[in-house]
PDB file with one MODEL, atoms N, CA, C and O in Angstrom:
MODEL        1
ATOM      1  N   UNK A   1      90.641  95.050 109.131  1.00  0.00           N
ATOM      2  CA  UNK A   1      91.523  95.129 107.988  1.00  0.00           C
ATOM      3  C   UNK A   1      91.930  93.715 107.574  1.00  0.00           C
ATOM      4  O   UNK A   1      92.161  92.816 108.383  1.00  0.00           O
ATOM      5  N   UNK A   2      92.007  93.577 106.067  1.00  0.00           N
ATOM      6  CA  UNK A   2      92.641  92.241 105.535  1.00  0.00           C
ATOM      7  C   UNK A   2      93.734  92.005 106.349  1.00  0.00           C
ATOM      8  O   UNK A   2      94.447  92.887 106.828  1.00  0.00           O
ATOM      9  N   UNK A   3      93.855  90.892 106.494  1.00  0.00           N
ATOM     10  CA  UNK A   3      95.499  89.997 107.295  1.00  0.00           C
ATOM     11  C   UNK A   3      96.589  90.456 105.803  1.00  0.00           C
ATOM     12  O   UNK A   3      97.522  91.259 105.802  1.00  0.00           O
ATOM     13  N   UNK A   4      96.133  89.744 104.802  1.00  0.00           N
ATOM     14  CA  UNK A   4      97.093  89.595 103.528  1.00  0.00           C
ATOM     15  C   UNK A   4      97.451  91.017 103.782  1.00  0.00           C
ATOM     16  O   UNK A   4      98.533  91.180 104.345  1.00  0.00           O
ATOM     17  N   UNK A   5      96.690  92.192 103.450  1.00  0.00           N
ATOM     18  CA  UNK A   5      96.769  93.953 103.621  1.00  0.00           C
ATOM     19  C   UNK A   5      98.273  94.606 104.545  1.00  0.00           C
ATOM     20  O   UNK A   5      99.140  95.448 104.310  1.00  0.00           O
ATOM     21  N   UNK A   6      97.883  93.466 105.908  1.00  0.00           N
ATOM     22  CA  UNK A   6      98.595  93.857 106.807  1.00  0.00           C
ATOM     23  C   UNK A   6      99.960  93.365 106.662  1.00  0.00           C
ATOM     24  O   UNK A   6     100.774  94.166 107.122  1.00  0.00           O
ATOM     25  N   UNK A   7     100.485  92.289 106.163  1.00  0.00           N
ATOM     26  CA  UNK A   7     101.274  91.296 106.229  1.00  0.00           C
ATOM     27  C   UNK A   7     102.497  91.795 104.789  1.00  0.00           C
ATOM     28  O   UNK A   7     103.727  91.840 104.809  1.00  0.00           O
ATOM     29  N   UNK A   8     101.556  92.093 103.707  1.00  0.00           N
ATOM     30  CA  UNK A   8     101.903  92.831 102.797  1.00  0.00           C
ATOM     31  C   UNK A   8     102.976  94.334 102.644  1.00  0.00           C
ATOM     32  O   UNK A   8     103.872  94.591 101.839  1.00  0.00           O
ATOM     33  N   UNK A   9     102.272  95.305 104.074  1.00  0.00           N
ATOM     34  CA  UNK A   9     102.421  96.528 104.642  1.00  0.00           C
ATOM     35  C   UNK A   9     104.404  95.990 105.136  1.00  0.00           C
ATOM     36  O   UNK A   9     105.503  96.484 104.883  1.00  0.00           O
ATOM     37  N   UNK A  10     104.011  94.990 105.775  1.00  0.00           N
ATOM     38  CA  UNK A  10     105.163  94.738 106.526  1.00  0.00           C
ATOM     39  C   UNK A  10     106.246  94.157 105.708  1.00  0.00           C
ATOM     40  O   UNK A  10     107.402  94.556 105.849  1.00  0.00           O
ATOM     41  N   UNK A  11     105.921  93.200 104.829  1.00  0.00           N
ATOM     42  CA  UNK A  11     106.820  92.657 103.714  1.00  0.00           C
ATOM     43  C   UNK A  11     107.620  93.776 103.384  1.00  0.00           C
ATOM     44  O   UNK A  11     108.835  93.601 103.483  1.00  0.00           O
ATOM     45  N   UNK A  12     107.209  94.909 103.007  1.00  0.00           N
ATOM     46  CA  UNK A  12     106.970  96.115 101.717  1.00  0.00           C
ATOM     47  C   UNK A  12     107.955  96.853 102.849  1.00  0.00           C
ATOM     48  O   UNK A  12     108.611  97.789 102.391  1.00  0.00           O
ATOM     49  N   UNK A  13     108.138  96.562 104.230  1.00  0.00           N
ATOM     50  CA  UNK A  13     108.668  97.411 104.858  1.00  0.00           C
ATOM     51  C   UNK A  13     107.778  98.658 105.633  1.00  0.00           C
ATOM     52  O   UNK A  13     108.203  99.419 106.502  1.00  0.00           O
ATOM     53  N   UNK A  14     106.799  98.629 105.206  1.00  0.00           N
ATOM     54  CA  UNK A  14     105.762 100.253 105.706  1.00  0.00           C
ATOM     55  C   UNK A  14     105.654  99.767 107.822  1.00  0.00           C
ATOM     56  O   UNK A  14     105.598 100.694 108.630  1.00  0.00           O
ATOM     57  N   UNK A  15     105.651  98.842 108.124  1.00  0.00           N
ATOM     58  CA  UNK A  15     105.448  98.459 109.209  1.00  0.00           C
ATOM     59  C   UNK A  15     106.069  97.244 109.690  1.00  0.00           C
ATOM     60  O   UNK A  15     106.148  96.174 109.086  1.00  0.00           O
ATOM     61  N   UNK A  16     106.563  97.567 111.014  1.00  0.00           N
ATOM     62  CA  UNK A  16     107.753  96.483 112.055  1.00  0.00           C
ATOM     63  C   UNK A  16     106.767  95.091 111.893  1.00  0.00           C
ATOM     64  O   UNK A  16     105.698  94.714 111.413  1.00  0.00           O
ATOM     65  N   UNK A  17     107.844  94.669 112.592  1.00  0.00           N
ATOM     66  CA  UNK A  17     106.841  93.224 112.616  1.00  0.00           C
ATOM     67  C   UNK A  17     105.828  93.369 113.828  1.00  0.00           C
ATOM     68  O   UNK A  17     104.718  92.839 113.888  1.00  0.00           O
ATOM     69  N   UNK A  18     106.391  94.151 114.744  1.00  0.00           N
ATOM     70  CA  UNK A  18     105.937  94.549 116.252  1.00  0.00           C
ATOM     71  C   UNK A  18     104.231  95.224 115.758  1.00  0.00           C
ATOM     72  O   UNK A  18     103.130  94.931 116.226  1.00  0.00           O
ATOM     73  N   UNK A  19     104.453  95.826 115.078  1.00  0.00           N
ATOM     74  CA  UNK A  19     103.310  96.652 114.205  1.00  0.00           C
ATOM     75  C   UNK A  19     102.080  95.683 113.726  1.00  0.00           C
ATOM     76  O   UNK A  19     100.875  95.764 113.963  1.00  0.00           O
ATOM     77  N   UNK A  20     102.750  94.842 113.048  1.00  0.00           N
ATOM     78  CA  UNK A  20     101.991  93.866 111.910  1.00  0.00           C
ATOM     79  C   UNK A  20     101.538  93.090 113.034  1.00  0.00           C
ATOM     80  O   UNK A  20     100.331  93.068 112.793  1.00  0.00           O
ATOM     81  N   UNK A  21     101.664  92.548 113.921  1.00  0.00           N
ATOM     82  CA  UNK A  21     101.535  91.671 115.297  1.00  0.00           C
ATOM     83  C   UNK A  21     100.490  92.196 115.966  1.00  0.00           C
ATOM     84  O   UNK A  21      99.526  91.436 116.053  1.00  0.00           O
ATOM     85  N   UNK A  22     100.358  93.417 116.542  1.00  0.00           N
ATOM     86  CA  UNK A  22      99.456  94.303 116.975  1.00  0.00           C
ATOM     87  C   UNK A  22      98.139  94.529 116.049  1.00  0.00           C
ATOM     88  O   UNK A  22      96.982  94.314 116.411  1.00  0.00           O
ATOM     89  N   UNK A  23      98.484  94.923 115.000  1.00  0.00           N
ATOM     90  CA  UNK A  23      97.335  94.954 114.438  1.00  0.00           C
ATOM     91  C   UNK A  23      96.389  93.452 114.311  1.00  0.00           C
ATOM     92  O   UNK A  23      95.229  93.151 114.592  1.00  0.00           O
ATOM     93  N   UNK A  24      97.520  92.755 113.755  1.00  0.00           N
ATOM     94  CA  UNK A  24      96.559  91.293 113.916  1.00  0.00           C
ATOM     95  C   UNK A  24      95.889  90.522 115.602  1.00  0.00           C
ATOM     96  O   UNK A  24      94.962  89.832 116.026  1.00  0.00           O
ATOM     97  N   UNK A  25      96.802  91.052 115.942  1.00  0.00           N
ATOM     98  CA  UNK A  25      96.450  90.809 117.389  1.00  0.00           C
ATOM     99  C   UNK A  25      96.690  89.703 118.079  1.00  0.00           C
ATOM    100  O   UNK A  25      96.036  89.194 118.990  1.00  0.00           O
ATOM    101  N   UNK A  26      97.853  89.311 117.486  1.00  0.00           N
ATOM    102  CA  UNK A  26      98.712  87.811 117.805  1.00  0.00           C
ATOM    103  C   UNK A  26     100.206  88.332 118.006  1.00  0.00           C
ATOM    104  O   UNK A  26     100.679  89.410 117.646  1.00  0.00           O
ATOM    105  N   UNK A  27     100.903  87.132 118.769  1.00  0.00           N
ATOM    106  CA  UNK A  27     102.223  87.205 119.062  1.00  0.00           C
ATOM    107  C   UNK A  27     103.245  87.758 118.339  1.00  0.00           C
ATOM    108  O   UNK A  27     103.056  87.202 117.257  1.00  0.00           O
ATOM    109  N   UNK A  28     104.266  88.517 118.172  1.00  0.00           N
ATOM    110  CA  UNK A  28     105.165  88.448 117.399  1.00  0.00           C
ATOM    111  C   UNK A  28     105.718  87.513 116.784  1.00  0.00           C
ATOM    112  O   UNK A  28     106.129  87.567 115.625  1.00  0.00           O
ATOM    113  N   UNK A  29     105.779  86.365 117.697  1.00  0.00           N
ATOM    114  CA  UNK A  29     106.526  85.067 116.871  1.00  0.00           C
ATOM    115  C   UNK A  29     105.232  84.236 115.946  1.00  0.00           C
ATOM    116  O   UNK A  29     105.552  83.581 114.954  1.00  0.00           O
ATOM    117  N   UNK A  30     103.985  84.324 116.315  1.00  0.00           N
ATOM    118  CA  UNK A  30     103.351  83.738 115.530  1.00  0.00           C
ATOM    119  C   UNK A  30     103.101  84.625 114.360  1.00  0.00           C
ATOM    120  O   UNK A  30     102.297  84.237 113.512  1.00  0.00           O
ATOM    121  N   UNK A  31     103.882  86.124 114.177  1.00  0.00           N
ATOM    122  CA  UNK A  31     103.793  86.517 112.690  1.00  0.00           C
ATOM    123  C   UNK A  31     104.776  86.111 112.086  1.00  0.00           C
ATOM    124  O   UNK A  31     104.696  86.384 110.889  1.00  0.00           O
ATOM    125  N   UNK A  32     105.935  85.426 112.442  1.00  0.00           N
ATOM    126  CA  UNK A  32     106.614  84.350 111.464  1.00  0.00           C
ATOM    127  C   UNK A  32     105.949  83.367 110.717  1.00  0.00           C
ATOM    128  O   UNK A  32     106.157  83.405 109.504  1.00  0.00           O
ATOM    129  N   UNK A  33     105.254  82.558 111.115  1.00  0.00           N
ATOM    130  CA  UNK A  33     104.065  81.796 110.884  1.00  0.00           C
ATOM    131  C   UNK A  33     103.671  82.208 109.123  1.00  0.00           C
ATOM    132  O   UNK A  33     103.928  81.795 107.993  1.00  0.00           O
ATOM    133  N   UNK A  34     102.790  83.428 109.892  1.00  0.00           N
ATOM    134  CA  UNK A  34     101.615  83.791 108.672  1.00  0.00           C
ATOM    135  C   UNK A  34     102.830  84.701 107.901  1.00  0.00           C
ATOM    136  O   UNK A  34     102.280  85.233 106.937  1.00  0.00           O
ATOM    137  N   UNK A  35     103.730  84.945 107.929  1.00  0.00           N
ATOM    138  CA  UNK A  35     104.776  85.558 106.870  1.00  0.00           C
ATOM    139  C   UNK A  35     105.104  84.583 105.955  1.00  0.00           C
ATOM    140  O   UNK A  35     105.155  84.623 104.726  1.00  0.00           O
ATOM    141  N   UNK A  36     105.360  83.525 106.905  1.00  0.00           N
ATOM    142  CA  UNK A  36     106.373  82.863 106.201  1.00  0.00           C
ATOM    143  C   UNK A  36     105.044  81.743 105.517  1.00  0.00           C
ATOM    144  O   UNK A  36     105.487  81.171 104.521  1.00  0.00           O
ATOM    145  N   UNK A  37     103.625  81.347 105.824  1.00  0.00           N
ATOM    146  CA  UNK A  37     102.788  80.784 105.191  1.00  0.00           C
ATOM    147  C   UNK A  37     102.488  80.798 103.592  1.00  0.00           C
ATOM    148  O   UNK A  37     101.793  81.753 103.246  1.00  0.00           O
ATOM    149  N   UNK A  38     102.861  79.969 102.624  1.00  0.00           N
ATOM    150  CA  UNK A  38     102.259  79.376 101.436  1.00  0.00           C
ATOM    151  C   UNK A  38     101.000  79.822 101.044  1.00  0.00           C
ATOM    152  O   UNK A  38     100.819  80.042  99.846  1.00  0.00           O
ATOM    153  N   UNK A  39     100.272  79.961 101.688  1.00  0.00           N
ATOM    154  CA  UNK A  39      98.914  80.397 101.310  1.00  0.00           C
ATOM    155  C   UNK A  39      98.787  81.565 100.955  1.00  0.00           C
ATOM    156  O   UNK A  39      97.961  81.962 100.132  1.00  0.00           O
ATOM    157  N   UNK A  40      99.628  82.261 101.567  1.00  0.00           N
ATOM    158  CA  UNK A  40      99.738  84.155 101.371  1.00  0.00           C
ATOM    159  C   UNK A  40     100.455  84.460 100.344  1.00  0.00           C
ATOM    160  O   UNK A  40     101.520  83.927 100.031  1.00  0.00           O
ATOM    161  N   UNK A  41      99.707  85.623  99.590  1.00  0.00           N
ATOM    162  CA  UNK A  41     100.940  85.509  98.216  1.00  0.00           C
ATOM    163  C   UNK A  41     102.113  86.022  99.152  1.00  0.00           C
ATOM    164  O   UNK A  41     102.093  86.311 100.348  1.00  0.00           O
ATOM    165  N   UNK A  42     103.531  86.053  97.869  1.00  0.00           N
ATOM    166  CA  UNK A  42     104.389  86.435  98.345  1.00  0.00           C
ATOM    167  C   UNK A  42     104.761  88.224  98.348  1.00  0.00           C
ATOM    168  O   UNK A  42     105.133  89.001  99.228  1.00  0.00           O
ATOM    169  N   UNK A  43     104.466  88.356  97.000  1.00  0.00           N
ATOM    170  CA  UNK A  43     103.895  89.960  97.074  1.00  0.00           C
ATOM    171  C   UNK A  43     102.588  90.675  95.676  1.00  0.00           C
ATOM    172  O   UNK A  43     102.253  90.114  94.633  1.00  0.00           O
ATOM    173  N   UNK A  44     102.393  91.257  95.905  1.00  0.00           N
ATOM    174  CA  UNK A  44     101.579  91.808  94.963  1.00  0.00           C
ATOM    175  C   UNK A  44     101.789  91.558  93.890  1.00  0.00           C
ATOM    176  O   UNK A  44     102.972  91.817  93.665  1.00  0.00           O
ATOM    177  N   UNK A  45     101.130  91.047  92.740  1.00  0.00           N
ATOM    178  CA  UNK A  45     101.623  90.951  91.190  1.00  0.00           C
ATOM    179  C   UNK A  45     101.151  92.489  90.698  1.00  0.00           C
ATOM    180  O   UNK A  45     100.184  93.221  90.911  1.00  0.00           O
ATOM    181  N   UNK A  46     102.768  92.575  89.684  1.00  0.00           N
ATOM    182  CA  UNK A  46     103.073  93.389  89.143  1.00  0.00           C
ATOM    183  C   UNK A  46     101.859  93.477  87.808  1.00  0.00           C
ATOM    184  O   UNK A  46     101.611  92.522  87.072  1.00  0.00           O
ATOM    185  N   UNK A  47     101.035  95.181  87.682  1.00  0.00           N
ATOM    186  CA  UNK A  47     100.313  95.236  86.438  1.00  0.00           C
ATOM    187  C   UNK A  47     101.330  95.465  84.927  1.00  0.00           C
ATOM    188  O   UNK A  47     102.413  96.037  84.801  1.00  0.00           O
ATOM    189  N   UNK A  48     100.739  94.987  84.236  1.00  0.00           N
ATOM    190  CA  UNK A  48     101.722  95.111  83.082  1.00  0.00           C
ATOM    191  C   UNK A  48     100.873  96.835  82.705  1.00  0.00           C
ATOM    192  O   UNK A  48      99.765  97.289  82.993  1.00  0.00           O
ATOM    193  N   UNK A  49     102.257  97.476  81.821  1.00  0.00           N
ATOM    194  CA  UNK A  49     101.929  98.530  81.377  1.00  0.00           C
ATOM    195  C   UNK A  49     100.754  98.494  80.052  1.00  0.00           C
ATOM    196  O   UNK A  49     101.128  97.724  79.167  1.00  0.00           O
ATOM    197  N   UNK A  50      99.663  99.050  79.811  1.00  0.00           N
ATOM    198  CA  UNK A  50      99.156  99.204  78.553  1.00  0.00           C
ATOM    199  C   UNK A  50      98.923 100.600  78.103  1.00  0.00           C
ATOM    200  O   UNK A  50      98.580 101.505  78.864  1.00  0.00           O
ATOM    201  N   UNK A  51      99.147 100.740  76.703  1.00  0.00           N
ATOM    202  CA  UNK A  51      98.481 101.813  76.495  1.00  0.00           C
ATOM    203  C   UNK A  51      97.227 102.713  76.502  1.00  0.00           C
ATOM    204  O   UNK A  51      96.231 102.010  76.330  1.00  0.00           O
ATOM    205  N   UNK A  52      96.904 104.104  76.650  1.00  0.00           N
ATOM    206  CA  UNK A  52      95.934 104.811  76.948  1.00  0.00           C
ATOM    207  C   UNK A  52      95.002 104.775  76.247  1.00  0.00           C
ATOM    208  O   UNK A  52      93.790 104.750  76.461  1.00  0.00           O
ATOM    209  N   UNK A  53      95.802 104.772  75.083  1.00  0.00           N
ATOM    210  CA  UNK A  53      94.192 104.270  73.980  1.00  0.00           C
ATOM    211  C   UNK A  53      93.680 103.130  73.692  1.00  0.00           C
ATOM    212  O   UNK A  53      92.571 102.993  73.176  1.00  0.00           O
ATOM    213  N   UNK A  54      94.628 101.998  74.076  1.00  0.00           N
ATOM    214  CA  UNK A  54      93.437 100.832  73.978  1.00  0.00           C
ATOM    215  C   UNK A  54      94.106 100.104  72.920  1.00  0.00           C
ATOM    216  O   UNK A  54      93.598  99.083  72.457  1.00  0.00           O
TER     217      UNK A  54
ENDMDL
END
């Protein structure tokens, strides 16, 4: 599974940090790290609404 996917899950609340750690398969404290990393967005960009017909 994507890291961003996982990291995202946890931002969003869906999963502990204990969770997000496990799956990546690193320390708890080194998911401070990649949370708190620049490189990762911060959250999903929002789609703007358009209409159905175009």
């Amino acid at each position: 599974m994507d890291k961003r996917k996982v990291i995202n899950a946890y931002r969003r609340g869906f999963i502990s940090v204990q969770e997000c750690a496990q799956i990546l398969g690193i320390d708890s404290l080194q998911i401070m790290g990649l949370v708190h990393d620049p490189q990762t967005p911060e959250r999903p960009q929002v789609l703007k609404k358009q209409p159905a017909g175009g």
